[in-house]
C-alpha positions in Angstrom: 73.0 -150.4 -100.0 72.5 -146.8 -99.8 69.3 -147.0 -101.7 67.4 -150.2 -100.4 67.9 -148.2 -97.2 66.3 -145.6 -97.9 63.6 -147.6 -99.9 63.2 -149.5 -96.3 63.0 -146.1 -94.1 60.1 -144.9 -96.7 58.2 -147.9 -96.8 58.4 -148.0 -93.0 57.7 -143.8 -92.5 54.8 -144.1 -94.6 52.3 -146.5 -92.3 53.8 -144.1 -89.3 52.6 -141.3 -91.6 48.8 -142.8 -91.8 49.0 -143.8 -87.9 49.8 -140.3 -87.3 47.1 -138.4 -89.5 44.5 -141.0 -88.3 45.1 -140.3 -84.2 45.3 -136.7 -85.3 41.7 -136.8 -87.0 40.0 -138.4 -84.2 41.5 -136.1 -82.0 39.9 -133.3 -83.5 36.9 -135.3 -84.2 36.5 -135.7 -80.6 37.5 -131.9 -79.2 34.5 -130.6 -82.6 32.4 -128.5 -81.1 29.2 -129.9 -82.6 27.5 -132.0 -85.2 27.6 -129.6 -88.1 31.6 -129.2 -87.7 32.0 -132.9 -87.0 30.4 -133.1 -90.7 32.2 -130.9 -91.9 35.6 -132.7 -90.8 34.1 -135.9 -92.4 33.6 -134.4 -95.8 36.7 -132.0 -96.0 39.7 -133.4 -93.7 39.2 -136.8 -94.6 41.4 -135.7 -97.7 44.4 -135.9 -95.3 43.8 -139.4 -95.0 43.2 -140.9 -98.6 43.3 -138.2 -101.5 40.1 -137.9 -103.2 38.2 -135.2 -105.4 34.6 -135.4 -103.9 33.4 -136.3 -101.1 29.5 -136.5 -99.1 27.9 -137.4 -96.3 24.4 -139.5 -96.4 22.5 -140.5 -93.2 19.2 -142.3 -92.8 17.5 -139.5 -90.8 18.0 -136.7 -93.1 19.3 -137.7 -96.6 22.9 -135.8 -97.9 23.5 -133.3 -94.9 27.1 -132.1 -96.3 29.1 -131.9 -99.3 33.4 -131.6 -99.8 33.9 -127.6 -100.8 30.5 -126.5 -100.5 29.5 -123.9 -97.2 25.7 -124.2 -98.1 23.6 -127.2 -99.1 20.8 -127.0 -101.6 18.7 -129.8 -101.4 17.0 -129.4 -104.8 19.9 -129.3 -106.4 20.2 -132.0 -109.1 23.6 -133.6 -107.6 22.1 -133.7 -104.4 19.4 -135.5 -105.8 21.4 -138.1 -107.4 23.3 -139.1 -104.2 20.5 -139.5 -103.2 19.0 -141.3 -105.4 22.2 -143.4 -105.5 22.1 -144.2 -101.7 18.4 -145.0 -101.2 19.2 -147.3 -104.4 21.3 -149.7 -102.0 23.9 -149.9 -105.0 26.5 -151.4 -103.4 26.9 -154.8 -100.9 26.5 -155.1 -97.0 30.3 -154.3 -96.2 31.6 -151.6 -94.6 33.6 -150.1 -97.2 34.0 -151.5 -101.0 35.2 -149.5 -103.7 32.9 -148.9 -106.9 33.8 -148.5 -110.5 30.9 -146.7 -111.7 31.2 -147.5 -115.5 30.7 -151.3 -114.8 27.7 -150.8 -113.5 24.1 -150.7 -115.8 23.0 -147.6 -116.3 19.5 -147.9 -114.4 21.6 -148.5 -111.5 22.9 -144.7 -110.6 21.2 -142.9 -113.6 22.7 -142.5 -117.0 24.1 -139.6 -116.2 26.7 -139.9 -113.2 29.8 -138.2 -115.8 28.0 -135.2 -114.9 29.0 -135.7 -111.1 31.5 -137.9 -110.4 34.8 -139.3 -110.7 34.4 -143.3 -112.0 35.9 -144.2 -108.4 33.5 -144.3 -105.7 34.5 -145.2 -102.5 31.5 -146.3 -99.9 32.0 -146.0 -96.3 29.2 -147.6 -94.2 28.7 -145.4 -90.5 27.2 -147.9 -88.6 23.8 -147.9 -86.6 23.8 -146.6 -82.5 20.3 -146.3 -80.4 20.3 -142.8 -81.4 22.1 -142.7 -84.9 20.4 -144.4 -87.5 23.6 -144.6 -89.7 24.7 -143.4 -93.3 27.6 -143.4 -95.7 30.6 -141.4 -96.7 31.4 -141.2 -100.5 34.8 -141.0 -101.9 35.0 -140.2 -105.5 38.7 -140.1 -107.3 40.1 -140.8 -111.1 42.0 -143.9 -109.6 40.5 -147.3 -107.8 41.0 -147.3 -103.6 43.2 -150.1 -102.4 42.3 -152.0 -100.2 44.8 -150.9 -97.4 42.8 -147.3 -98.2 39.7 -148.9 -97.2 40.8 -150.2 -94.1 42.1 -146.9 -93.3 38.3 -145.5 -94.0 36.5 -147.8 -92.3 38.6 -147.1 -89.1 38.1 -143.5 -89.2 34.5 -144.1 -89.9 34.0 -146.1 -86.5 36.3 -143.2 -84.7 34.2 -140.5 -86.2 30.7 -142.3 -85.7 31.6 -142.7 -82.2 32.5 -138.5 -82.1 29.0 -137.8 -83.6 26.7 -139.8 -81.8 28.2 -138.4 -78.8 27.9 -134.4 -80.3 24.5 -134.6 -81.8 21.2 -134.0 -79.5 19.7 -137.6 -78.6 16.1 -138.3 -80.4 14.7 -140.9 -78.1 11.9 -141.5 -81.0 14.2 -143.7 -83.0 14.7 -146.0 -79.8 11.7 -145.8 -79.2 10.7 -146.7 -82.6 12.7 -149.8 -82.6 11.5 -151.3 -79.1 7.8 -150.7 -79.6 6.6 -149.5 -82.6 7.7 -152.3 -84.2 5.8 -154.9 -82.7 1.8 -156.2 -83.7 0.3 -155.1 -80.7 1.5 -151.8 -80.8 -0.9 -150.3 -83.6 -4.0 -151.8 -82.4 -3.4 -150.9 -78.3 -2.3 -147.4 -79.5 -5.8 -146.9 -81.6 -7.7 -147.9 -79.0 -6.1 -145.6 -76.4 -7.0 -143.1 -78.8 -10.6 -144.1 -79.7 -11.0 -144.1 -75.6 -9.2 -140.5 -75.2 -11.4 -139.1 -77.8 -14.2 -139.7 -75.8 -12.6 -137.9 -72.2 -15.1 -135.1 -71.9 -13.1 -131.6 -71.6 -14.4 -128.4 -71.1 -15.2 -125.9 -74.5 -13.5 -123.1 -74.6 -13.2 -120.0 -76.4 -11.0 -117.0 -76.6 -11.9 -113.2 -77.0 -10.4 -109.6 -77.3 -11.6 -107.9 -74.0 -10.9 -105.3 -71.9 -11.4 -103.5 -68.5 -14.2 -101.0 -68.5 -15.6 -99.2 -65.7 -18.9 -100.2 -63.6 -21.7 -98.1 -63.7 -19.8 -95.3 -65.3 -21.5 -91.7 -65.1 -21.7 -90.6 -68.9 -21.4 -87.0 -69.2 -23.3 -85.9 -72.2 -24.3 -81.9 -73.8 -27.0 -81.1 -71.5 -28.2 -78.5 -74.4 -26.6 -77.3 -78.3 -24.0 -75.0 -77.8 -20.1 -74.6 -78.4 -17.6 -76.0 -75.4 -16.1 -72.9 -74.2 -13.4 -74.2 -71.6 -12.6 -77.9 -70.5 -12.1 -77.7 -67.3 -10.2 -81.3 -65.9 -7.8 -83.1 -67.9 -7.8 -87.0 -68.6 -7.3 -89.3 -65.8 -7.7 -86.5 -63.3 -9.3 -87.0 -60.0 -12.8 -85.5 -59.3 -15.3 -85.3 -56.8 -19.2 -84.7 -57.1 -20.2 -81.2 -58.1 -16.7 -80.3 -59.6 -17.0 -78.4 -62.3 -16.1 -80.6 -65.7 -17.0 -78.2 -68.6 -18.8 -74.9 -69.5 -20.7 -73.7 -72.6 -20.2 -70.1 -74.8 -22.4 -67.9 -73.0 -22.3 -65.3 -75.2 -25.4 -66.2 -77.1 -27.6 -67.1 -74.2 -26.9 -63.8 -72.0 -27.9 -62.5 -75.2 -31.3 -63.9 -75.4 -31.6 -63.9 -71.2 -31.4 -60.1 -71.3 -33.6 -59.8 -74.3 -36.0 -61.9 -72.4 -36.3 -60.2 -69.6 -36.1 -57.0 -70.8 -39.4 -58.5 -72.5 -40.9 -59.9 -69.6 -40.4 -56.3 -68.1 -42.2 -54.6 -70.6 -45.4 -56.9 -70.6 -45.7 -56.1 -66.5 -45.9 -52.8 -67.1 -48.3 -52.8 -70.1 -50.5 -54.7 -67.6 -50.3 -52.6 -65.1 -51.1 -49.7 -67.3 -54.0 -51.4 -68.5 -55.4 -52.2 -64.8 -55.6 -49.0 -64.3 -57.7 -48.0 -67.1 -59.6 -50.8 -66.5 -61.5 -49.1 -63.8 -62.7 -46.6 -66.0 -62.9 -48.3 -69.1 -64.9 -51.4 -69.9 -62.8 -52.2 -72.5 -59.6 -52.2 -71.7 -60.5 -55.8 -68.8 -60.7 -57.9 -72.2 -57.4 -57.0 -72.8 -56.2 -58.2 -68.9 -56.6 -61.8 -69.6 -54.4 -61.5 -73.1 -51.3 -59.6 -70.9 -51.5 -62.1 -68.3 -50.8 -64.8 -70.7 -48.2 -63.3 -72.7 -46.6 -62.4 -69.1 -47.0 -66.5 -68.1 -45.0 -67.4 -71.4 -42.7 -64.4 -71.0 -41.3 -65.9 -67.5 -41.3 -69.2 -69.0 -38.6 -68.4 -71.6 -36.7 -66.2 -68.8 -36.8 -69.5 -66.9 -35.7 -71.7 -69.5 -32.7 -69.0 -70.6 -31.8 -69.1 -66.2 -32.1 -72.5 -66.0 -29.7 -73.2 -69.9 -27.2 -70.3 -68.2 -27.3 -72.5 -65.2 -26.8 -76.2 -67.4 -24.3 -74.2 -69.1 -21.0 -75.3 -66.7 -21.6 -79.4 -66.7 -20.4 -80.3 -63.4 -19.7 -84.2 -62.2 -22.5 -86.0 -60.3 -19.9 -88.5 -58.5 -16.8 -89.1 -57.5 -14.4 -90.8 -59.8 -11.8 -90.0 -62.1 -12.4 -88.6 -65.7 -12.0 -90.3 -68.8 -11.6 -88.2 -72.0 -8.9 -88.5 -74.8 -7.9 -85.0 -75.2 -8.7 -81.9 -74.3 -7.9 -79.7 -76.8 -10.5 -81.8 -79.3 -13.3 -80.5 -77.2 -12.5 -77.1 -76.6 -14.1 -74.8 -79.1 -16.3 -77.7 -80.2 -20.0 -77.4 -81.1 -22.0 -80.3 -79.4 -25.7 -80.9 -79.3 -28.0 -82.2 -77.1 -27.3 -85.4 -75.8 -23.8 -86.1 -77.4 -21.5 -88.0 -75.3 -18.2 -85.7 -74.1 -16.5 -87.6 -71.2 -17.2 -90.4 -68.7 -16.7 -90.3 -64.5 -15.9 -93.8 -63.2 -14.7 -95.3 -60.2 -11.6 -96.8 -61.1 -11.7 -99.3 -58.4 -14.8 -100.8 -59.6 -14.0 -102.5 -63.3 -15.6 -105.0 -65.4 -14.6 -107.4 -68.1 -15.9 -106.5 -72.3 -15.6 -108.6 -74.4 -16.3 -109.6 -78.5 -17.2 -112.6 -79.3 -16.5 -113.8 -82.7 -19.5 -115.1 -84.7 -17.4 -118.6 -85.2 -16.6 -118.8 -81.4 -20.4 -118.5 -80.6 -21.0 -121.6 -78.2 -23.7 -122.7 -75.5 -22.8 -120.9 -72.1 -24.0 -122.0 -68.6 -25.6 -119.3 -66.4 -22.3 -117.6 -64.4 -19.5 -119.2 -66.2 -16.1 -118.8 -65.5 -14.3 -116.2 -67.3 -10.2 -115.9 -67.0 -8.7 -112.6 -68.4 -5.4 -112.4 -69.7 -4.1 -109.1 -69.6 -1.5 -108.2 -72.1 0.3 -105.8 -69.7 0.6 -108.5 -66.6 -0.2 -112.2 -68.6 1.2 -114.0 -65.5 -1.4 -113.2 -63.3 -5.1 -114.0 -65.1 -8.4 -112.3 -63.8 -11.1 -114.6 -63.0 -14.5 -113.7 -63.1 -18.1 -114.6 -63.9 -20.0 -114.4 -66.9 -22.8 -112.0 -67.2 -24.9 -112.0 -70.0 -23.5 -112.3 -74.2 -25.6 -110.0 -76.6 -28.1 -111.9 -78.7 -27.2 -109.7 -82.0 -23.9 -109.0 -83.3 -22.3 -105.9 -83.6 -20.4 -104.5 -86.5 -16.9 -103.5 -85.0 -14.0 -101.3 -86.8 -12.1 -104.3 -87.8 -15.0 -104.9 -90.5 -16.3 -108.3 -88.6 -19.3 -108.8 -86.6 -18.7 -109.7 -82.5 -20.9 -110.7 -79.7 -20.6 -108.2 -76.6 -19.6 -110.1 -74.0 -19.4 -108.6 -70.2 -18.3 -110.4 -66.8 -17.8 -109.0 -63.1 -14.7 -109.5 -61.7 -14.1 -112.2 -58.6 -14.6 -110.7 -55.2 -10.7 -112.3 -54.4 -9.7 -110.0 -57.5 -11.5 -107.3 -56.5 -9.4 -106.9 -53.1 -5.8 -105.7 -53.5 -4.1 -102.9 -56.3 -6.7 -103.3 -59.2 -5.9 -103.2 -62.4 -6.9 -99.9 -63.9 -9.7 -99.4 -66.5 -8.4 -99.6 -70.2 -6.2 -102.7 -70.1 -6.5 -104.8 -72.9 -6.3 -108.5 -73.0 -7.2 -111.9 -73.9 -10.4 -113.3 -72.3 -10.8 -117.1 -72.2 -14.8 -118.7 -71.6 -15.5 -121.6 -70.5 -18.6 -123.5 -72.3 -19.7 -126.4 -71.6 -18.3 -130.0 -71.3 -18.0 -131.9 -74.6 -16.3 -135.1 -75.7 -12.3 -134.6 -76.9 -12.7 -135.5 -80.2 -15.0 -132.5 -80.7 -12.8 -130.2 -79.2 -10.3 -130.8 -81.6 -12.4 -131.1 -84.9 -15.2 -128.5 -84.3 -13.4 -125.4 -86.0 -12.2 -127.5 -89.0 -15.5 -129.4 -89.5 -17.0 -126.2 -89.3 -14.7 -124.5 -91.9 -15.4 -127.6 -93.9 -18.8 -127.5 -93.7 -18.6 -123.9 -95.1 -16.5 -124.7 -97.7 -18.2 -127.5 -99.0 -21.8 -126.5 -98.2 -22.8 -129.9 -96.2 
């Protein structure tokens, strides 16, 4: 008696047992904190439930997503690949959970090779479809058959867990979406004449540019003679006004040669006064009054040049502005020559747009069109502006390419307010002219085709 009563207390602890696990797993299905640990639990925990040596997960929308024991999927694996190639096969009937002996089936059916990877006991678990879950399967694989009490058991948790992930993972409104209209005939032939129409909206061309903010009729300070920069006398960014002194020249060299010159020009007035004297006794000695007086003419010209090179000598600034130069000390001590540039005085409220156009971007502009400057330093608030004239040749720039010079004036509603000061750097949008959609989108490719192809 003893022993058919504790046969009964088993037999009845056991299904209480099952109960138990099976309330517990959907209790942590439904507290998971997201899809990839809700697949995890599928694979891993389900072992709690029916004892099994491998198990997977397979869904329609992605293929094998997660394995039993495994932190990382590969995808090229060749296991992965034979799940999947088992469950895109369809091996296996419409129900929602059948159990598979996989050494009665042909060989053609899951590969001749399926030792390699599993157990002969495969268990098949159908998730079923939602609006937002296209569904999948959970594989089971053991040494011994599932009962069919197991499968019951499976099937259950399947529909508990199914309910957990639709629930966890993000909603993809392109598989409903999918089902209500792409699937019926009039949707293909509506949709492609929509497009043929949209192709055919006219949008404005445009094209985008390196720029940046220069001055506006900047006052280019260049060597007003050859000679060595002796001192800079501002430093970058400083404020100046007009006649401020910007830098001076060695003088050295040229008091040199204005003392020798004058010293000169000296000497030749008194050898002609000498000789106007004797000239009113001797005849002879009036030739020689025309010869002095010349050499005395070309003697004051070089002591005027020398005055007027001592003078050019300390460069000052012919406006008001402020100075832009890198860096001092590359200039001091320097040789120049005539006509090299050495610093620039702008007006920093007065700025302009430059910009390189790339030889590929080089499309038809209207007269004035509008111009919007990104800049990288404030992109939230673009510059607009007008277009002013785009070089006809290209210029060679330090990045090894060829660019169109591009300049625009800045709005008058811009221009009012804190401006943006010269040297910020940017991205400058044109605007060309109106064309049809569809050659929007396929002028840069049928133009790199073109070039690869050659027609």
């Amino acid at each position: 008696m003893t022993a058919m009563a504790d046969t009964n207390a088993s037999l009845t602890t056991a299904p209480e047992s099952l109960l138990a696990t099976l309330l517990h797993l959907g209790r942590r299905a439904r507290q998971a904190g997201g899809a990839a640990e809700l697949r995890f639990l599928l694979v891993n925990e389900t072992i709690s439930l029916v004892p099994y040596r491998q198990g997977a997960f397979w869904s329609h929308d992605n293929g094998v997503e997660a394995l039993s024991g495994v932190s990382h999927l590969d995808p090229q694996s060749a296991y992965v690949q034979w799940l999947e190639h088992w469950c895109k096969s369809g091996s296996g009937a419409a129900a929602a959970a059948f159990n598979t002996d996989l050494r009665s089936l042909p060989a053609t059916a899951v590969g001749a090779d399926w030792e390699a990877w599993l157990p002969p006991f495969l268990a098949v678990v159908s998730l079923g479809k939602t609006e937002h879950f296209d569904g999948g399967q959970l594989l089971l694989a053991r040494d011994t058959p599932f009962s069919a009490a197991e499968l019951a058991l499976l099937e259950e948790w399947a529909a508990i867990w199914t309910a957990a992930y639709v629930a966890a993972r993000p909603a993809k409104w392109h598989l409903g979406l999918k089902k209500r209209l792409f699937r019926r005939k009039w949707t293909w032939p509506v949709l492609g004449l929509g497009l043929a129409a949209a192709s055919f909206m006219p949008v404005s061309l445009t094209v985008l540019a390196p720029a940046d903010l220069i001055p506006l009729e900047p006052a280019v300070i260049r060597a007003p003679m050859d000679g060595v920069v002796s001192r800079m006398q501002v430093v970058p960014n400083q404020q100046v006004s007009a006649g401020q002194p910007l830098f001076e020249f060695d003088r050295v060299a040229l008091a040199s040669r204005l003392e020798v010159a004058e010293r000169t020009l000296l000497t030749s007035r008194a050898e002609y006064r000498r000789n106007a004297q004797r000239a009113l006794f001797d005849a002879d000695s009036k030739g020689e009054l025309a010869i002095l007086q010349s050499q005395i003419e070309e003697k004051a010209a070089e002591v005027n040049y020398l005055r007027e090179l001592n003078r050019r000598s300390e460069v000052r600034s012919p406006q008001d502005g402020i100075v832009l130069l890198d860096d001092v000390s590359e200039w001091t001590g320097k040789p120049v020559v005539t006509g090299e540039r050495v610093l620039v005085v702008a007006d920093e409220t007065r700025t302009q747009i430059e910009a390189w156009l790339s030889s590929a971007d080089m499309i038809a502009f209207s007269g004035q069109a509008p111009v919007t400057l990104y800049l990288d330093a404030d992109p939230v608030n673009p510059l607009q502006a007008r277009l002013d004239y785009v070089a006809h040749e290209a210029e060679l720039r330090p990045e090894g390419h060829y660019a169109y010079r591009v300049r625009a004036s800045l709005l008058p509603d811009d221009q009012g307010g804190q401006q943006p000061r010269v040297g910020l750097k940017g991205t400058a949008k044109l605007q060309g002219e109106r064309v049809p959609l569809i050659y929007w989108v396929l002028r840069r490719p049928w133009a790199a085709l073109r070039g690869w192809i050659g027609w």
